[in-house]
C-alpha positions in Angstrom: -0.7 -26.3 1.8 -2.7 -27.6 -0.3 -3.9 -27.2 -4.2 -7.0 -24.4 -4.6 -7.9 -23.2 -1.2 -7.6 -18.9 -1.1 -5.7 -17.5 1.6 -5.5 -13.7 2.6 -2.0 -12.5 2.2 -2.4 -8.9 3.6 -4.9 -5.6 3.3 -4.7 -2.3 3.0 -7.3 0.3 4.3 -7.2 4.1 4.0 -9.8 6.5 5.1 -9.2 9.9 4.4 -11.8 13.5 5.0 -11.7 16.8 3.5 -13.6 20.1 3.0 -13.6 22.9 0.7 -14.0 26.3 0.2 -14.4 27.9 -3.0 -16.3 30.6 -5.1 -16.0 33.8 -6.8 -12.3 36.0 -5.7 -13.6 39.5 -3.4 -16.8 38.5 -3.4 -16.8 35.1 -1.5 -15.3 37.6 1.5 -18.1 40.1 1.5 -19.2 40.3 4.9 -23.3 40.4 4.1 -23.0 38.5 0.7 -20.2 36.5 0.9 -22.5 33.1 1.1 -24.7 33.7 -1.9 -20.8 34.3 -3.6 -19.3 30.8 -2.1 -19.4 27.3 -2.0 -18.6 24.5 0.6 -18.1 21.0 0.6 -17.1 17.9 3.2 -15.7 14.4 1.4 -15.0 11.0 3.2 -13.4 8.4 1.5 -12.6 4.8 2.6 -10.4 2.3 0.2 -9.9 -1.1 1.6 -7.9 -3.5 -0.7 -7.3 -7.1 0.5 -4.6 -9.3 -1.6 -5.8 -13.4 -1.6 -3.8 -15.8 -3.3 -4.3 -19.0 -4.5 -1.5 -21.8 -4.2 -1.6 -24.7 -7.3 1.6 -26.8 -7.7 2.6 -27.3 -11.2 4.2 -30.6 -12.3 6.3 -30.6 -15.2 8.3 -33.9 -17.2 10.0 -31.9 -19.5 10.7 -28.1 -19.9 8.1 -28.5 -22.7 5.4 -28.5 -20.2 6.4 -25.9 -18.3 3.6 -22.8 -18.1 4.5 -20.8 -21.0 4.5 -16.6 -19.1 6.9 -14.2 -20.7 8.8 -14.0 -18.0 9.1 -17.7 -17.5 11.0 -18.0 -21.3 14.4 -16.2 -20.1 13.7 -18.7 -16.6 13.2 -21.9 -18.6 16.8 -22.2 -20.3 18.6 -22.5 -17.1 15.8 -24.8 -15.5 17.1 -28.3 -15.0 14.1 -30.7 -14.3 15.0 -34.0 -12.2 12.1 -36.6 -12.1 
């Protein structure tokens, strides 16, 4: 592969509905005045996440020129470069 181009690695997509019912205790279960006591509601949700990456090759002469990421410190003492 070469240097730059993006790829798509994987996605993830959810979709997810719901309703609710709330209001006022005993008086949401009225039989004649229940409505004006409660409230109703209907969600949808959709999430769709989508993972690129892009490849670049690093070239190092020395360990002095390696990238310098926190994690990479602990790596680079047992790094042995061959040119």
């Amino acid at each position: 592969m070469k240097n730059g181009p993006a790829f798509l690695l994987g996605e993830l997509i959810k979709s997810s509905t719901g309703q609710s019912l709330s209001g006022l205790p005993f008086f949401k279960d009225l039989p004649l005045l229940g409505p004006i006591f409660r409230t109703s509601g209907a969600n949808n949700s959709f999430n769709h996440v989508m993972v690129f990456v892009t490849p670049t090759r690093v070239f190092a002469d020395a360990k002095k020129q390696l990238p310098l990421f926190p994690e990479m410190e602990k790596v680079k003492k047992n790094v042995e470069l061959k040119p």
